[in-house]
N, C-alpha and C positions, 0 to 999 in steps of 0.2 A: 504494500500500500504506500503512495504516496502524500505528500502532506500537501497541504495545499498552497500555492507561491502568493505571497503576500505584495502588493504594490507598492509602490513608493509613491507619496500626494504630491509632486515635483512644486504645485505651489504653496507648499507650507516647506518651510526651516527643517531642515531633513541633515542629520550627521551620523557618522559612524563610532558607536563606541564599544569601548573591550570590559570586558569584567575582568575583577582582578582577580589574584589568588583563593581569595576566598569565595570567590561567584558573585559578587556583587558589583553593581552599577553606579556609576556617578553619573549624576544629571543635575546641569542648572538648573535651575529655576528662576522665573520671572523676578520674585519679589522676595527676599528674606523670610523662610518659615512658614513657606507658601507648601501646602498641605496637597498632596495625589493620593488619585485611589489609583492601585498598581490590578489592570485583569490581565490572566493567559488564558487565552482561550487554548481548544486543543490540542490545535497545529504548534502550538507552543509562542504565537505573537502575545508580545507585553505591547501595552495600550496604557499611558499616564494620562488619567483624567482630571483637573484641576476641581478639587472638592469643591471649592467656591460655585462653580458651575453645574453642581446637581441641585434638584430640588430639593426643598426643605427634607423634606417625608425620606429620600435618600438618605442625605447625611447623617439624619437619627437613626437609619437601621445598620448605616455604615459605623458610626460612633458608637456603636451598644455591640459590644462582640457577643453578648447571649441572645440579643435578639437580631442579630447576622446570623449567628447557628443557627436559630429556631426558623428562621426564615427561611432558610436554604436548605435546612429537613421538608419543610412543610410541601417546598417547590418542587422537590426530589421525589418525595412520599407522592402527589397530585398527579407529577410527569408518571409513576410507577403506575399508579391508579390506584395506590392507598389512598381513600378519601375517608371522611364523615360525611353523613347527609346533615345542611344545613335548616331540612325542612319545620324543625322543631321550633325555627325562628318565627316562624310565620303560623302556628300554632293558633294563634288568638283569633287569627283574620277570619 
């Protein structure tokens, strides 16, 4: 299987960097203590998002690592098809 070739956005600031010894990456950032959410998807591309730029509702689930867990159980369990019926909500109607 092969992975899938990622493009380069020729009109955004695009450079090449190495990770050092220990696997890690050095990246400027815009502004002093300027905050990324770091994804890899499966092919293995890193993607830095600048937290400033997510919606509220984001940041909160991003800044609560037990409700980043429980979130990403619940997405996992839904995708599986482990659900609950939520019909007990509407009980009263």
């Amino acid at each position: 299987m092969t992975a899938a070739l990622a493009s380069i956005p020729y009109g955004d600031d695009s450079s090449i960097i190495e990770a050092d010894e220990l696997s890690e990456l050095r990246v400027g950032g815009k502004q002093p203590h300027e905050r990324y959410v770091k994804t890899v998807d499966a092919s293995g591309v890193i993607r830095l998002i600048p937290l400033s730029s997510l919606h509220e509702s984001e940041r909160a689930v991003l800044e609560n690592a037990d409700l980043y867990r429980e979130t990403r159980q619940g997405l996992m369990d839904a995708a599986a098809g482990r659900t609950v019926s939520s019909d007990w909500l509407f009980d009263d109607e």
